[in-house]
NUFINU-299462 format. One record per residue (C-alpha): x, y, z. Coordinates in nm, 2 decimals, always signed. Layout:
REM NUFINU-299462
- x  y  z
- X  Y  Z
...
***
This chain:
REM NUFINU-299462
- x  y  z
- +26.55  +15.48  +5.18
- +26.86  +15.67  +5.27
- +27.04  +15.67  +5.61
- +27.04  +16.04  +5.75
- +27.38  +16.19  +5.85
- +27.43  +16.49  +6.08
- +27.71  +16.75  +5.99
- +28.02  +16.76  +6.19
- +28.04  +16.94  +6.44
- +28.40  +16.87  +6.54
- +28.52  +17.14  +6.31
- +28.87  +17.16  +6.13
- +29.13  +16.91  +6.27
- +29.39  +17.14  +6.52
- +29.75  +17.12  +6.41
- +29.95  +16.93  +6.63
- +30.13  +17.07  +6.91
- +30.49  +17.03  +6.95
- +30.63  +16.70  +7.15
- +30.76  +16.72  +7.45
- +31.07  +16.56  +7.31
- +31.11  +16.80  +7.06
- +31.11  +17.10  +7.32
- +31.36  +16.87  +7.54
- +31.55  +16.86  +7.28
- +31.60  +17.25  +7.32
- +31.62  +17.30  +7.66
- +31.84  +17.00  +7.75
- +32.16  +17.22  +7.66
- +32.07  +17.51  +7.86
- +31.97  +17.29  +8.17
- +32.32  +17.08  +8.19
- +32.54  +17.43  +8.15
- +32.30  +17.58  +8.42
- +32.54  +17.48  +8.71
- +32.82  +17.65  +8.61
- +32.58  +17.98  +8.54
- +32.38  +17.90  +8.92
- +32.78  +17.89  +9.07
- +32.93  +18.14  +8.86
- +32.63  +18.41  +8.91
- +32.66  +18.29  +9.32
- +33.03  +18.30  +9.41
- +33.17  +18.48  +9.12
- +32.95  +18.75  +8.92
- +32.80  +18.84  +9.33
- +33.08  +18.88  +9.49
- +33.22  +19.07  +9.23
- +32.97  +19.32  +9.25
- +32.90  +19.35  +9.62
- +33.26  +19.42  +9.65
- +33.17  +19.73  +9.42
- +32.90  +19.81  +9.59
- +33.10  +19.79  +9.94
- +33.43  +20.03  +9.84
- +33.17  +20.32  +9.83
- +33.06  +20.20  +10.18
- +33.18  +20.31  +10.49
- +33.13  +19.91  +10.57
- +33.10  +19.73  +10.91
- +32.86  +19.50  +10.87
- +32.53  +19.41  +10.68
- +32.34  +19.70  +10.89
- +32.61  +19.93  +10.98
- +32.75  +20.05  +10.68
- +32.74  +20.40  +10.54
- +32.76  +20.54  +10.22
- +33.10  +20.76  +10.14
- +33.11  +20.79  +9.78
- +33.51  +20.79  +9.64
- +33.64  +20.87  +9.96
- +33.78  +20.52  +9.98
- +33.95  +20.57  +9.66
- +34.06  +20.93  +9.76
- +34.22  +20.79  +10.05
- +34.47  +20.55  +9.83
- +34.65  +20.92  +9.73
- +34.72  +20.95  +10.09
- +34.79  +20.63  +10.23
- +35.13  +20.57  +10.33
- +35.12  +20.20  +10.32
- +34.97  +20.17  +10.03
- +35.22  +20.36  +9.85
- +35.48  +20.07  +10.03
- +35.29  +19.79  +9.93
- +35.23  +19.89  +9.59
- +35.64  +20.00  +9.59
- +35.73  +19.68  +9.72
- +35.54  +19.44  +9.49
- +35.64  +19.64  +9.20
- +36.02  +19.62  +9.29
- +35.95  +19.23  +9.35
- +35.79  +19.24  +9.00
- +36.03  +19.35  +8.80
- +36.27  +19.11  +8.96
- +36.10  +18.78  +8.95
- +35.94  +18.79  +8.60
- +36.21  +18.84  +8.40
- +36.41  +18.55  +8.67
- +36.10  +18.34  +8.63
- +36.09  +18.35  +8.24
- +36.46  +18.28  +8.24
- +36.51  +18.04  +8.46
- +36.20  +17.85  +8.37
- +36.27  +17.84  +7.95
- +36.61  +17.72  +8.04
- +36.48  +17.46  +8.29
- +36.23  +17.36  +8.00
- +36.51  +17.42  +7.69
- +36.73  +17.14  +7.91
- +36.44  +16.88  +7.99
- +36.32  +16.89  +7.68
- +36.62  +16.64  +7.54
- +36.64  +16.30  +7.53
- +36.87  +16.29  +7.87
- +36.80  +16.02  +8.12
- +36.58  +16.08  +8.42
- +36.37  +16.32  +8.23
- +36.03  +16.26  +8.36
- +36.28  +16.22  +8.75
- +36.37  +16.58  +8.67
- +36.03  +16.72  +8.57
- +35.82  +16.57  +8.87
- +36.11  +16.67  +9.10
- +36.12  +17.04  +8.96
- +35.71  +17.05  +8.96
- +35.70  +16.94  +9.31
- +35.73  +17.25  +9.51
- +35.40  +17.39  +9.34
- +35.21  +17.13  +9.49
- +35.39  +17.11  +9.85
- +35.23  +17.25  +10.10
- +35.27  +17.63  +10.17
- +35.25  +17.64  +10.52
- +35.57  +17.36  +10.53
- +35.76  +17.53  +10.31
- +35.69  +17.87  +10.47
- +35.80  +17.70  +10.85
- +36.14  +17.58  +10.67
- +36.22  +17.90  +10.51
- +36.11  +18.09  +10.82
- +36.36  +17.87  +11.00
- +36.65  +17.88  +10.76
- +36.67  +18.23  +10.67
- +36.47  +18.38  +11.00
- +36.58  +18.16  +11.34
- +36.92  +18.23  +11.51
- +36.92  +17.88  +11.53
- +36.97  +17.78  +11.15
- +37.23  +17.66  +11.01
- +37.39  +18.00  +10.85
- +37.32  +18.12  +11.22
- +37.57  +17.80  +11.37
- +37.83  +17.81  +11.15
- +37.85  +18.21  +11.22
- +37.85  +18.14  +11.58
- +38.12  +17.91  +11.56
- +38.33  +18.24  +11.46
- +38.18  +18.43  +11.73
- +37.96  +18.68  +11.50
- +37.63  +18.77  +11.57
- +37.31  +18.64  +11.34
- +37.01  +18.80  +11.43
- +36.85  +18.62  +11.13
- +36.78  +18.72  +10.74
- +36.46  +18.84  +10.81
- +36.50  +19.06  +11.13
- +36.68  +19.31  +10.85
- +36.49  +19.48  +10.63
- +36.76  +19.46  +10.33
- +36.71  +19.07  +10.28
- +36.33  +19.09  +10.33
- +36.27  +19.09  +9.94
- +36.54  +18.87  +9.83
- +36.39  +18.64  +10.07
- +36.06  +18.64  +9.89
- +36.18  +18.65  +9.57
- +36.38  +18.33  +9.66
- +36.09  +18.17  +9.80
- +35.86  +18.26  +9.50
- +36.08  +18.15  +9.24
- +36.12  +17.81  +9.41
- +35.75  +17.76  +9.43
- +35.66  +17.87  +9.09
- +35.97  +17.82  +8.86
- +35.83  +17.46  +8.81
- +35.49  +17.55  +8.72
- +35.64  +17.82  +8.43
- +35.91  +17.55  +8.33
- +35.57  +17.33  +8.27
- +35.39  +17.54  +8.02
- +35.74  +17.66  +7.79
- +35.80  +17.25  +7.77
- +35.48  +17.24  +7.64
- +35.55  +17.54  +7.41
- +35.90  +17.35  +7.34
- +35.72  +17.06  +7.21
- +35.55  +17.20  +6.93
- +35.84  +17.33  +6.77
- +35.93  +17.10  +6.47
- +36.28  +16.86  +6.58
- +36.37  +16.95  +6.23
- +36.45  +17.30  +6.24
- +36.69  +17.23  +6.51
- +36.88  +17.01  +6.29
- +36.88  +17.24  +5.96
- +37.00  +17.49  +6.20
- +37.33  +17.23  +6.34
- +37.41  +17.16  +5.91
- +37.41  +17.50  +5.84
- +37.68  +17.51  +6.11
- +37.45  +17.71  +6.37
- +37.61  +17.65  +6.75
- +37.37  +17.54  +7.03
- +37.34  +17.91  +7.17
- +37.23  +18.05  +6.81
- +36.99  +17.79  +6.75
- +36.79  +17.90  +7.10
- +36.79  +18.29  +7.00
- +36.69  +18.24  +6.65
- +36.47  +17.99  +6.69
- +36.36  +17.90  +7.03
- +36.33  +18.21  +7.13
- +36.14  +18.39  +6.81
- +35.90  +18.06  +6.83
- +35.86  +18.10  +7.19
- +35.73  +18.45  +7.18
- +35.41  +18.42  +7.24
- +35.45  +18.16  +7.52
- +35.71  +18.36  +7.70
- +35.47  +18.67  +7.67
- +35.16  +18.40  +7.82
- +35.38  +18.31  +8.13
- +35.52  +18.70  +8.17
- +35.13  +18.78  +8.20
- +35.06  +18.52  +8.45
- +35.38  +18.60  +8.67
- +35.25  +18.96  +8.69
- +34.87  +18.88  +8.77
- +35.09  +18.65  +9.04
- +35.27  +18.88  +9.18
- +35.03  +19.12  +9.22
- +34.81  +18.88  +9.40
- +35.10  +18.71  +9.59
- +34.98  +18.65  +9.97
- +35.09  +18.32  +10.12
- +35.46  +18.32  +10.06
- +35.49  +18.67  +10.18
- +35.25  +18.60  +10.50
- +35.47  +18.29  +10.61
- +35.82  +18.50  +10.59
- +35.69  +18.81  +10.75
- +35.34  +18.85  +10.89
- +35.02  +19.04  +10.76
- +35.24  +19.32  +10.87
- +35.52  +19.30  +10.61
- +35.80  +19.24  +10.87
- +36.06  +19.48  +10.97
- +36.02  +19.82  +10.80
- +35.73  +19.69  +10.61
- +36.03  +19.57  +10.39
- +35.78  +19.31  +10.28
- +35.47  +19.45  +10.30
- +35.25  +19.38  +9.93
- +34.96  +19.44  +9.83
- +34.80  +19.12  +9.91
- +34.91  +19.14  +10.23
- +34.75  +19.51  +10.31
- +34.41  +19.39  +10.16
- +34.43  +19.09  +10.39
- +34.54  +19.36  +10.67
- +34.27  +19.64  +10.62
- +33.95  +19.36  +10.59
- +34.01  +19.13  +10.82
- +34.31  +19.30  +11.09
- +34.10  +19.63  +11.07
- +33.78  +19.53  +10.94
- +33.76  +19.79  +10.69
- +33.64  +19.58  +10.42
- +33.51  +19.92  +10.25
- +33.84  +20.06  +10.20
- +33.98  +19.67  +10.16
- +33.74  +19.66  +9.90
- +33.87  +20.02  +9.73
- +34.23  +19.83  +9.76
- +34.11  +19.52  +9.57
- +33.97  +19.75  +9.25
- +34.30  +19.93  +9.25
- +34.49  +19.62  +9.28
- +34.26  +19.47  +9.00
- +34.30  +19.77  +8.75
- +34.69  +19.79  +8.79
- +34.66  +19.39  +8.70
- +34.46  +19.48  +8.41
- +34.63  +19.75  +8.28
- +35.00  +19.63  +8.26
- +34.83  +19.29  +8.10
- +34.72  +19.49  +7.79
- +35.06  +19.67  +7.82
- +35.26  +19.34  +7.78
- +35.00  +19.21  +7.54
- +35.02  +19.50  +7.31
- +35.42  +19.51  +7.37
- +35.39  +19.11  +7.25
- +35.17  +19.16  +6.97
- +35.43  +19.45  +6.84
- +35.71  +19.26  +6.94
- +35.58  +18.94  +6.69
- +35.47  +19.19  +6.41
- +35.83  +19.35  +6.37
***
């Protein structure tokens, strides 16, 4: 006598599903870079484009605001300061990049040999890029501003009158570039040590038994070597300039001083947004700014690249 079975009902066995570790294990990336994304998208990619949105605005606030197309931008063609400010910071320009490379590969050429107090010399030359602006702006407002400097006492002592550098428009620039290249000479003479250091000891000293003199080894081989660095801290000192605000408000105002002798871009985007509260046309004065950036970065990138090819 048989024992009676009853068919299955259960049916084929599923396939099993994936673990939870297993999709963990794809997602975990994506959820630890998603910070940076959340941030980026919130106080970068955002602002970005709402200050798009807001040079075609006629913008006072988030109600009152109305739409003006490229009249903004139309108005750059006529704007008198504008025309200064972009003047100005190109003058300033081609004066403290070429001073900055120069005095910064030097600076870097002599700290890079075994002298002693190396690392005295480096920290004190790095220093002024980490001191505080708004010090360093009061002490060179006093020095080369106040009747009461020094300059201004010892030309008292011969009876001459000092009404101060920076109450004459002539000595408005050279008192930014001065300033400038004090902050930031240490910060360039940073990255061409770096660039220095990765030039082999060796060539140096092929170059001094072939009979080569200290000045002929830095031009034909520092220099050739360095190209690409010197051409990375040229495009850096431009995007600078251009966006140079703090030195310049110290010394003269966010009106550019006497004569708007130091009036720079920076400093008339600062003005028109939050002097005037144009941020619409501010806005139109950042994109400008922005493209002019971009545009002579490709020009010394492409000058570079030909530069290294020949």
């Amino acid at each position: 006598m048989g024992v009676a079975t009853t068919p299955s009902t259960l049916g084929p066995a599923s396939p099993p599903s994936r673990s939870r570790y297993f999709i963990w294990e794809k997602t975990a990336p994506y959820v630890f870079i998603s910070p940076f994304f959340i941030l980026f998208g919130i106080f970068g990619a955002f602002p970005i484009l709402f200050a798009i949105w807001i040079s075609f605005q006629d913008w006072k606030s988030v109600r009152a605001n109305e739409f003006v197309g490229f009249k903004n931008y139309a108005r750059l063609l006529t704007d008198n300061n504008f025309h200064i400010a972009l003047s100005n910071t190109v003058i300033l320009g081609i004066l403290v990049v070429p001073l900055m490379i120069i005095f910064s590969l030097s600076l870097a050429n002599v700290l890079n040999r075994p002298i002693r107090g190396r690392s005295i010399y480096r920290t004190a030359y790095f220093l002024p890029v980490v001191t505080s602006l708004v010090v360093v702006g009061i002490l060179f407002d006093f020095f080369l501003g106040s009747v009461y400097s020094p300059l201004g006492s010892v030309l008292q002592i011969f009876d001459i009158e000092y009404k101060g550098l920076l109450n004459q428009p002539v000595y408005v620039k050279p008192a930014i570039l001065v300033m400038i290249l004090w902050r930031w000479v240490g910060y360039n003479m940073m990255i061409m040590l770096a660039g220095l250091q990765s030039i082999p000891f060796e060539l140096y000293e092929a170059a001094r038994i072939d009979g080569a003199s200290g000045l002929q080894a830095f031009l034909h081989i520092t220099v050739p070597l360095m190209r690409r660095v010197i051409a990375f801290a040229a495009i850096l000192s431009t995007i600078g300039m251009f966006n140079i605000f703090e030195e310049a408000y110290m010394l003269v105002g966010v009106g550019g001083g006497v004569d708007r002798a130091g009036l720079l871009m920076g400093l008339i985007i600062y003005r028109q947004a939050f002097v005037s509260f144009k941020f619409g046309y501010a806005s139109a004065l950042a994109y400008a700014n922005a493209v002019i950036i971009i545009s002579l970065s490709f020009l010394q990138i492409f000058a570079s690249e030909r530069a290294a090819a020949e």
